[in-house]
C-alpha positions in Angstrom: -121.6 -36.7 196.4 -124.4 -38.8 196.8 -127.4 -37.3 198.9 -128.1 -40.3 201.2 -124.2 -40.3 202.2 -124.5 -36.6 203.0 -127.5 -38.3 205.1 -125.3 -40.4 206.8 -122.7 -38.3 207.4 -124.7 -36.1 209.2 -126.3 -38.6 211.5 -127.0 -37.8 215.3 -130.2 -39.5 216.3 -131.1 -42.9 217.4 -130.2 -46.6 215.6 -133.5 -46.8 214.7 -135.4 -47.8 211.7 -134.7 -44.1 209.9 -131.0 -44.6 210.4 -132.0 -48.2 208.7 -133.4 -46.3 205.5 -130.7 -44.0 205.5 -128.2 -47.0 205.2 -130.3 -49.1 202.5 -130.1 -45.7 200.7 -126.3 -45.4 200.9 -126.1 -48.6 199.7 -128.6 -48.2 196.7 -126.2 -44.6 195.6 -123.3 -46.3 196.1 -123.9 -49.8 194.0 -125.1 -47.4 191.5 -122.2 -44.8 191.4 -119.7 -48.4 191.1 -122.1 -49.9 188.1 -121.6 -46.1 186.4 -118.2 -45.7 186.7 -117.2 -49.6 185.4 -119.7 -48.1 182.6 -117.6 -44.9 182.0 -114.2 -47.2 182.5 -115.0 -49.8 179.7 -116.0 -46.9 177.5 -112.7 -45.4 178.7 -110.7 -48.5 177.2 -112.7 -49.1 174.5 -111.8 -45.7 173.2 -108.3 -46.0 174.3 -108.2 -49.5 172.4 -109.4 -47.1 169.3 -106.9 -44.5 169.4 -104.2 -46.9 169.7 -105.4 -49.0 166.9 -105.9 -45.5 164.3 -102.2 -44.1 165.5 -100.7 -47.8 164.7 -102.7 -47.4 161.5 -101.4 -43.6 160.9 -97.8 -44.4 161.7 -97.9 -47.8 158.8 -99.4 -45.1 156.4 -96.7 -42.1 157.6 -93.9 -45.1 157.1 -95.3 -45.9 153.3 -95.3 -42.5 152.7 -91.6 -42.1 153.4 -91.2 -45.0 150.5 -93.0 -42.9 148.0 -96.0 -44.8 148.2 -98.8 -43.0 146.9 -101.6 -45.0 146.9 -101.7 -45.3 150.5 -103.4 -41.7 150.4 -105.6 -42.6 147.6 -106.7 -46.3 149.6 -108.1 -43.8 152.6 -109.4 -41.1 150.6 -110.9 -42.8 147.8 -111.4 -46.7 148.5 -114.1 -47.5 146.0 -111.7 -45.9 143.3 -109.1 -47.7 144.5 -111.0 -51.1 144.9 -112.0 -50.4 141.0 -108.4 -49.6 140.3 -107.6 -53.2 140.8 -110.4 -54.9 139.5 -109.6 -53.0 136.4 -105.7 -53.8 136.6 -106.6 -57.4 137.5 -109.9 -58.2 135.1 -108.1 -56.3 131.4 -104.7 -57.0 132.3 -103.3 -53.1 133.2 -100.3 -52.1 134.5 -100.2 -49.4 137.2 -99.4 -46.7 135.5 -101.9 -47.5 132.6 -104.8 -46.9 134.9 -103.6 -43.8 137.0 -105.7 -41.5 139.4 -106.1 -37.8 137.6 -104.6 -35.7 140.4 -101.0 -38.2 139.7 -101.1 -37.1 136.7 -101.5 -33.2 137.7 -98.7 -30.5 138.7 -99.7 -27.1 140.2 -96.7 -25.0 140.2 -98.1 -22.0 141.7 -98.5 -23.2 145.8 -100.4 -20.2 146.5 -103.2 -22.2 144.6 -102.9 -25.8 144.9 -105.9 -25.0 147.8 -108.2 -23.7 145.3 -107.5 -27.2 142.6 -107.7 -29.5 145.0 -110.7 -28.0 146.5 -112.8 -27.4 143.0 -111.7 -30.7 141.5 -112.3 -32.8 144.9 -113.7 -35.9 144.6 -112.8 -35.8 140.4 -109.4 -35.9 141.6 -109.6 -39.8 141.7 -111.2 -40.3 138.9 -109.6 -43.2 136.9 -108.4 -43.1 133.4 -107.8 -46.4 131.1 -106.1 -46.7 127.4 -108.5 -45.2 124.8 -109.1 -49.2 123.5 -110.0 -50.2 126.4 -112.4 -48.0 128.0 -115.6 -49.9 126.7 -114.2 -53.3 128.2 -113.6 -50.9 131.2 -117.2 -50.0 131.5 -118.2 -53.2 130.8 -116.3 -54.4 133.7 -117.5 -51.1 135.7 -121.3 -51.8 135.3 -120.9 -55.6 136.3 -119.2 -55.4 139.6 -120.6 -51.5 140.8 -123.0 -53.0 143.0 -121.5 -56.4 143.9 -118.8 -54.1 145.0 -119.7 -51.0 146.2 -118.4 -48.9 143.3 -120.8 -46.1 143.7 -119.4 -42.9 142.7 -116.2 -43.4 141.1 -115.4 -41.7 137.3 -113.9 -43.1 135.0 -112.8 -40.5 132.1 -113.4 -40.9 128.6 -110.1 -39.9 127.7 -110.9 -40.2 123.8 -113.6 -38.2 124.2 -112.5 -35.3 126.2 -109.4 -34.7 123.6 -111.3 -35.0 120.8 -114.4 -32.9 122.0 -113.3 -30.5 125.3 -113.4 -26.7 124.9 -109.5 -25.0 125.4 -109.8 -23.1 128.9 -110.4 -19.5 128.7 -107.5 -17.5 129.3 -107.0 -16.4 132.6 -108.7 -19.0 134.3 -108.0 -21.9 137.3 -106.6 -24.3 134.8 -104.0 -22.6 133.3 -102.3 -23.4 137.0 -102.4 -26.9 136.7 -99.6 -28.7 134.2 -99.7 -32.1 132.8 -98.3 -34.4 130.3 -101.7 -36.5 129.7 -103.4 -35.0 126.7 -106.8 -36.6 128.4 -105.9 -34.9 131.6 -105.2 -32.0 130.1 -108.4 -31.6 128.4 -111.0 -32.6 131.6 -109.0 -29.7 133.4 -109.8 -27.5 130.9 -113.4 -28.5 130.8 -113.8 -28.6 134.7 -111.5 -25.8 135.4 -111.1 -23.0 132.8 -114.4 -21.4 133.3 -113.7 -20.2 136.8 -111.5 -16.7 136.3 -108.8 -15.9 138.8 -109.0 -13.5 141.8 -106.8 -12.5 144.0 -109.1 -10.3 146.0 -112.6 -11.4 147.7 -114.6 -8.2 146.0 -113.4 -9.2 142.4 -115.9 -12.0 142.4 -118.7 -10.4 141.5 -117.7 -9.2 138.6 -117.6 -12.7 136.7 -120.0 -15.3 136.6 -117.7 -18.3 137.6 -114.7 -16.8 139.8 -112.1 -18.2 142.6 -110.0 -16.9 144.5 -107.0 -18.6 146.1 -108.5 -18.4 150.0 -110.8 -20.5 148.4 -113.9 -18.1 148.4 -116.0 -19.4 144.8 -119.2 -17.9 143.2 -121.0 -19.6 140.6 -124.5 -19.5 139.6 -124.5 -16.1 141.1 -123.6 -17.3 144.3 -120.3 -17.0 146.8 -119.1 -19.9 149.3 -116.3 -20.9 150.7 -114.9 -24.3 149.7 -114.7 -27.4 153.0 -111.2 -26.6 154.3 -111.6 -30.6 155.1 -111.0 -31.4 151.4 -108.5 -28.9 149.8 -106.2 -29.3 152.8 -105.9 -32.6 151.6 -103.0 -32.4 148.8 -103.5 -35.1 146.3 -101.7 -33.1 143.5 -98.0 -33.0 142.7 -94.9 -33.5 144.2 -95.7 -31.3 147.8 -98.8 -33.3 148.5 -97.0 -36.3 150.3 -94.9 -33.9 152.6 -99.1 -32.3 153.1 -100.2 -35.9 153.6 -97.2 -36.8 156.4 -97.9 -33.4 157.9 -101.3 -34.4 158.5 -100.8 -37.8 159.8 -98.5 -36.2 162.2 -100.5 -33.8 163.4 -103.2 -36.4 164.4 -101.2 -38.9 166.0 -100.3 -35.6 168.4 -103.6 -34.9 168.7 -104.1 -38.8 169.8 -100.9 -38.7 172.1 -102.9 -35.4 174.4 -106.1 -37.8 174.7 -104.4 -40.4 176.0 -102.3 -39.0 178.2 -106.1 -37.1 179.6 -107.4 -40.2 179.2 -105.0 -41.7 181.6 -106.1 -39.3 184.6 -109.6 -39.9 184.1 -109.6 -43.4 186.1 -109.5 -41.8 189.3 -112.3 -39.3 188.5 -115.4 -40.9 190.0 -119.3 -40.2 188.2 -119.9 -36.6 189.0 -116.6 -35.2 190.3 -116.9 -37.4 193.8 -113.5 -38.4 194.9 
């Protein structure tokens, strides 16, 4: 409550020229408790306009989903891949399934460590991967546009290289959990994956150089962390990762239902609790 209505309120003395300064006062609190609250009410809609907006967007996505549309996921997470994606298709002439993402191309039996893939391959899970003849025209295409475009970041595999060159995994190690039919695939799992041995218990680490475990826990250059929940929650691979990716969608367009439902009470909340 504004001090100069408290003023006011309390009152007993003459109509004099205090009583005059109390009233300007009132007046000077009060215009500027209405200018904050249409402040806090346009942010109010403005936010509200938001959340409306990303559920309409999450519930087109969830509906794509439910066709077994993939590369919605893939647009969200990974635009710039995706953006290259097509400029490769449309540029060389490639079908869809002549330039897949890696982690389509991926299957991790196990569920107990799908967590721990998706989390040490992260952003190499949308790497892109082009016929062996055309991967110079690819890069070609690649080193024109990357900055026109935005391209930064995005991999594209040398697929003849990798099967010609990468090391087997070492037995006992992350990749042997992954399957695939894509010899090139095959072989950049190997190479990214089959260093890091399996444990299934948090002490075990130290006892290798490169180690994970499937909570995710990793040590590498003599060092243990804990992978970002905010990445290998985010199933890319195989066939349980769009049931993960609806999951997801629906838990945030609950999430958006609570704030607006709070956000409908909050118009008769004044600046400061004053009713």
């Amino acid at each position: 409550m504004p001090p100069s209505l408290d003023r006011f309120a309390g009152w007993s003395g003459e109509m004099d020229a205090e009583l005059l300064e109390v009233v300007t006062g009132l007046q000077s609190d009060l215009a500027a408790l209405g200018d904050e609250y249409a402040r806090q009410q346009a942010l109010l809609q403005e936010g509200t306009v938001q959340l409306r907006r990303e559920a309409e967007g999450l519930q087109r996505e969830i509906a794509q989903f439910r066709t077994g549309d993939r590369d919605v996921s893939t647009d969200t997470e990974a635009p710039q891949a995706a953006r290259l994606r097509r400029l490769l298709r449309a540029e060389l002439g490639l079908s869809g399934d002549e330039v897949p993402y890696l982690c389509t191309l991926l299957r991790v039996p196990d569920a107990s460590w799908q967590d721990a893939v998706e989390g040490l391959l992260g952003r190499d899970r949308f790497h892109l991967l082009v016929p062996a003849e055309h991967y110079d025209a690819a890069m070609a295409l690649y080193r024109r546009r990357c900055h026109k475009d935005g391209l930064h970041g995005v991999g594209l595999l040398d697929g003849e290289w990798l099967v010609a060159n990468a090391p087997p995994a070492c037995p006992g190690t992350l990749a042997q959990e992954v399957e695939t039919d894509h010899p090139a695939a095959r072989a950049f799992v190997d190479l990214v994956l089959g260093g890091y041995v399996q444990c299934e218990a948090l002490e075990d680490l130290r006892d290798h150089h490169a180690a994970v475990t499937p909570e995710c826990f990793v040590r590498r250059n003599f060092a243990t962390e804990h992978l970002d929940p905010r990445v290998y929650r985010r199933w890319f691979i195989g066939e349980r990762a769009i049931p993960r990716q609806i999951e997801a969608r629906e838990e945030r367009l609950a999430a958006i239902a609570e704030e607006m439902v709070s956000r409908q009470a909050a118009p008769r909340a004044w600046p400061g609790g004053w009713p």
